[in-house]
C-alpha positions in Angstrom: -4.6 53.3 -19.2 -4.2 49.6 -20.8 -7.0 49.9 -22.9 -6.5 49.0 -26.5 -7.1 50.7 -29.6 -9.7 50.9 -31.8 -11.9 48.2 -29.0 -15.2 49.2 -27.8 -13.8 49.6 -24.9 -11.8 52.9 -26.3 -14.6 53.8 -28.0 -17.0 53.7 -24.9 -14.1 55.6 -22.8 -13.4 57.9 -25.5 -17.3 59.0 -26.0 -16.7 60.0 -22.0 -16.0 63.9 -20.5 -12.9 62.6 -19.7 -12.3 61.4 -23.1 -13.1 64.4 -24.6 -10.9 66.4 -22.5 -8.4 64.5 -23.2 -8.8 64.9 -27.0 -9.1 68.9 -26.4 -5.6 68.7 -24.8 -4.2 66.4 -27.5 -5.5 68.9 -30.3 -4.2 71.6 -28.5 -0.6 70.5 -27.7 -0.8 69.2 -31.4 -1.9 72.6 -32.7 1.1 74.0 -30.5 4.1 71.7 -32.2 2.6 72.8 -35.4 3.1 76.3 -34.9 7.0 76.1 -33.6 7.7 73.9 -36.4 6.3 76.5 -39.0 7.3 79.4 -36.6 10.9 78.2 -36.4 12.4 76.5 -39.1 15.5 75.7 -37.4 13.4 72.6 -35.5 13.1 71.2 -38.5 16.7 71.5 -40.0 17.8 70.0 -36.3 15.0 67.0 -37.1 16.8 66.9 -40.6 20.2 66.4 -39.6 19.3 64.0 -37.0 17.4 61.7 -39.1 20.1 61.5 -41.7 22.4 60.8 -39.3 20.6 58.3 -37.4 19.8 56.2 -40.6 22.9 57.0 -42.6 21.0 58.8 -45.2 19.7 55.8 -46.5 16.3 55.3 -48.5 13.2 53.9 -46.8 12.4 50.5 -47.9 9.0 49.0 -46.8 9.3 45.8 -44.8 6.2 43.8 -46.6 7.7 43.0 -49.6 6.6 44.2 -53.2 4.1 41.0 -53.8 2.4 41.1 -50.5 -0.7 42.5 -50.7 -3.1 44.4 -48.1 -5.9 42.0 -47.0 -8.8 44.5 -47.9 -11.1 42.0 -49.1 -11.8 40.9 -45.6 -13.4 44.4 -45.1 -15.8 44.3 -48.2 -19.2 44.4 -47.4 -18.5 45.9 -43.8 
């Protein structure tokens, strides 16, 4: 608990029994929703309705605007 993403400490905790337990249980409760929502349909049409109500059936539009572009040079050569 309180460790951050995608630090070596995750990754040193995650490489752990514990960790991989953890990422067993994850998969499996994963693999679980997955098979209601394809097992009944009815989930999804609920899900559906509620995101068009909740947003008013409005379009997504992306917060970074059109000219910003992702800094992916700063990863070149890593």
């Amino acid at each position: 608990m309180g460790t951050p993403g995608h630090s070596w400490q995750f990754t040193a905790q995650a490489g752990t029994g514990i960790g991989h337990a953890g990422m067993i249980a994850a998969a499996k409760i994963l693999a679980e929703a997955g098979l209601e929502l394809v097992t009944r349909p009815e989930i999804i049409a609920k899900a559906k309705e509620e995101f068009q109500r909740s947003t008013g059936g409005k379009p997504y539009k992306c917060a970074m605007p059109p000219e910003q572009k992702p800094a992916f040079h700063q990863l070149a050569g890593k």
